[in-house]
N, C-alpha and C positions, 0 to 999 in steps of 0.2 A: 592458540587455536580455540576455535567456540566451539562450544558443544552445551545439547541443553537435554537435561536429564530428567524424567520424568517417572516422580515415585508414585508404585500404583499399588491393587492389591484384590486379589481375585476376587473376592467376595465383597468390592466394593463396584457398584452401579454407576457411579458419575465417573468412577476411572475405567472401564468398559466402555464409556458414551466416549468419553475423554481418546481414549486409545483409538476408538473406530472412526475418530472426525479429526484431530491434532495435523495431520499430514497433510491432508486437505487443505486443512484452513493455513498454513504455513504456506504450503502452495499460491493461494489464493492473495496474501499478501506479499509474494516473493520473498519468504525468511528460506532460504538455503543453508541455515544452521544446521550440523545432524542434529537427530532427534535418537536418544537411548533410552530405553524401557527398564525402573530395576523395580525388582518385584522387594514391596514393603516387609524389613526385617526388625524389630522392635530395640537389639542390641546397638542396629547399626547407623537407622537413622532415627536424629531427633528432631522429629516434627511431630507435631500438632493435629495435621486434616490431611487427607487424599481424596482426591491427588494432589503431588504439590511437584511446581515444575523449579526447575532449577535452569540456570542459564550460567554459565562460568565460560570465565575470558582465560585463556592459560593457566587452567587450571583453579583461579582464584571464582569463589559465586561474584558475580555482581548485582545479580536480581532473581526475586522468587515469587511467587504466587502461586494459590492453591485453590482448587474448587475447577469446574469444566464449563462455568460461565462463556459458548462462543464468543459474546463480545469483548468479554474481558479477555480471555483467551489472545484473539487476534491482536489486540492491542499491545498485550503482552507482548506478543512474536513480534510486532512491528517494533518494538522498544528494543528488542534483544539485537535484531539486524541493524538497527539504527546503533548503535553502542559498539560494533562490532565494526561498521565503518569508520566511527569517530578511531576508534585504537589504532586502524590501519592506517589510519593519515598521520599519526599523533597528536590526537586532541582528546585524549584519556584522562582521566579524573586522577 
Protein backbone atom coordinates (compact mmCIF):
# COMPACT_ATOMS: atom_id res chain seq x y z
CA UNK A 1 0.00 0.00 0.00
CA UNK A 2 1.22 3.77 -0.75
CA UNK A 3 1.04 6.18 1.69
CA UNK A 4 3.08 9.38 1.64
CA UNK A 5 4.09 11.03 4.95
CA UNK A 6 4.62 14.38 5.48
CA UNK A 7 7.09 15.60 8.40
CA UNK A 8 6.13 19.04 9.56
CA UNK A 9 6.66 21.21 12.53
CA UNK A 10 4.52 24.00 14.21
CA UNK A 11 6.64 26.75 14.31
CA UNK A 12 7.79 26.12 10.73
CA UNK A 13 6.08 28.68 7.91
CA UNK A 14 6.74 26.61 4.70
CA UNK A 15 5.18 23.41 6.55
CA UNK A 16 2.01 25.55 7.36
CA UNK A 17 1.93 26.82 3.59
CA UNK A 18 2.91 23.10 2.73
CA UNK A 19 -0.14 21.67 5.03
CA UNK A 20 -2.87 24.36 3.71
CA UNK A 21 -2.08 23.62 -0.19
CA UNK A 22 -0.57 19.64 -0.40
CA UNK A 23 -4.23 18.34 -0.87
CA UNK A 24 -5.00 20.46 -3.34
CA UNK A 25 -2.42 20.17 -5.38
CA UNK A 26 -2.51 16.28 -5.12
CA UNK A 27 -6.06 16.67 -6.21
CA UNK A 28 -5.14 18.86 -8.99
CA UNK A 29 -2.79 16.15 -10.43
CA UNK A 30 -4.99 13.14 -9.67
CA UNK A 31 -2.27 11.63 -6.92
CA UNK A 32 -5.04 9.68 -4.62
CA UNK A 33 -2.15 8.51 -2.42
CA UNK A 34 -3.18 9.21 1.50
CA UNK A 35 -1.44 11.95 2.64
CA UNK A 36 -0.42 11.68 6.83
CA UNK A 37 0.73 14.52 8.85
CA UNK A 38 3.58 13.61 11.67
CA UNK A 39 4.44 16.45 13.70
CA UNK A 40 8.69 16.85 13.80
CA UNK A 41 10.29 14.75 16.76
CA UNK A 42 14.19 15.14 16.84
CA UNK A 43 14.85 11.36 18.48
CA UNK A 44 12.72 9.97 15.89
CA UNK A 45 13.30 11.44 12.73
CA UNK A 46 16.42 11.90 10.87
CA UNK A 47 16.23 14.59 8.37
CA UNK A 48 17.89 17.51 7.55
CA UNK A 49 14.85 20.42 6.38
CA UNK A 50 11.01 20.64 6.91
CA UNK A 51 9.05 19.84 5.45
CA UNK A 52 10.20 16.69 4.13
CA UNK A 53 7.73 14.36 2.39
CA UNK A 54 8.19 10.84 2.31
CA UNK A 55 6.35 8.52 -0.17
CA UNK A 56 6.73 4.65 0.70
CA UNK A 57 5.38 1.56 -1.31
CA UNK A 58 4.57 -1.24 1.44
CA UNK A 59 5.99 0.15 3.72
CA UNK A 60 9.57 0.49 2.08
CA UNK A 61 10.48 4.84 1.22
CA UNK A 62 10.99 4.97 -2.45
CA UNK A 63 11.37 8.79 -2.76
CA UNK A 64 11.75 12.02 -0.66
CA UNK A 65 11.82 15.59 -0.99
CA UNK A 66 11.75 18.56 1.22
CA UNK A 67 11.00 22.26 1.10
CA UNK A 68 6.90 23.34 -0.14
CA UNK A 69 8.17 24.54 -3.62
CA UNK A 70 4.27 24.08 -5.54
CA UNK A 71 6.02 23.09 -8.49
CA UNK A 72 8.30 20.93 -7.19
CA UNK A 73 5.84 19.64 -4.94
CA UNK A 74 3.29 18.57 -7.79
CA UNK A 75 5.92 16.99 -9.62
CA UNK A 76 6.85 15.11 -6.76
CA UNK A 77 2.99 13.79 -6.40
CA UNK A 78 2.91 13.00 -9.99
CA UNK A 79 6.15 10.77 -9.50
CA UNK A 80 4.78 9.01 -6.31
CA UNK A 81 1.31 7.93 -8.42
CA UNK A 82 3.34 7.22 -11.38
CA UNK A 83 5.61 4.62 -9.21
CA UNK A 84 2.59 3.39 -7.59
CA UNK A 85 1.13 2.29 -10.82
CA UNK A 86 4.39 0.74 -12.19
CA UNK A 87 4.28 -1.86 -8.70
CA UNK A 88 0.62 -2.59 -9.41
CA UNK A 89 1.31 -3.90 -13.04
CA UNK A 90 4.68 -5.42 -11.96
CA UNK A 91 7.14 -3.20 -13.33
CA UNK A 92 8.86 -2.16 -9.87
CA UNK A 93 12.51 -1.57 -9.57
Amino acid sequence: MSQITIITAAWCKPCEYLKANVENWAESVKCDIPIVYEEYHEGKHNIKKLPTLLYTYDGVEKQRTTGANEKNIRLWLLNAQAYGQFSEYGFED
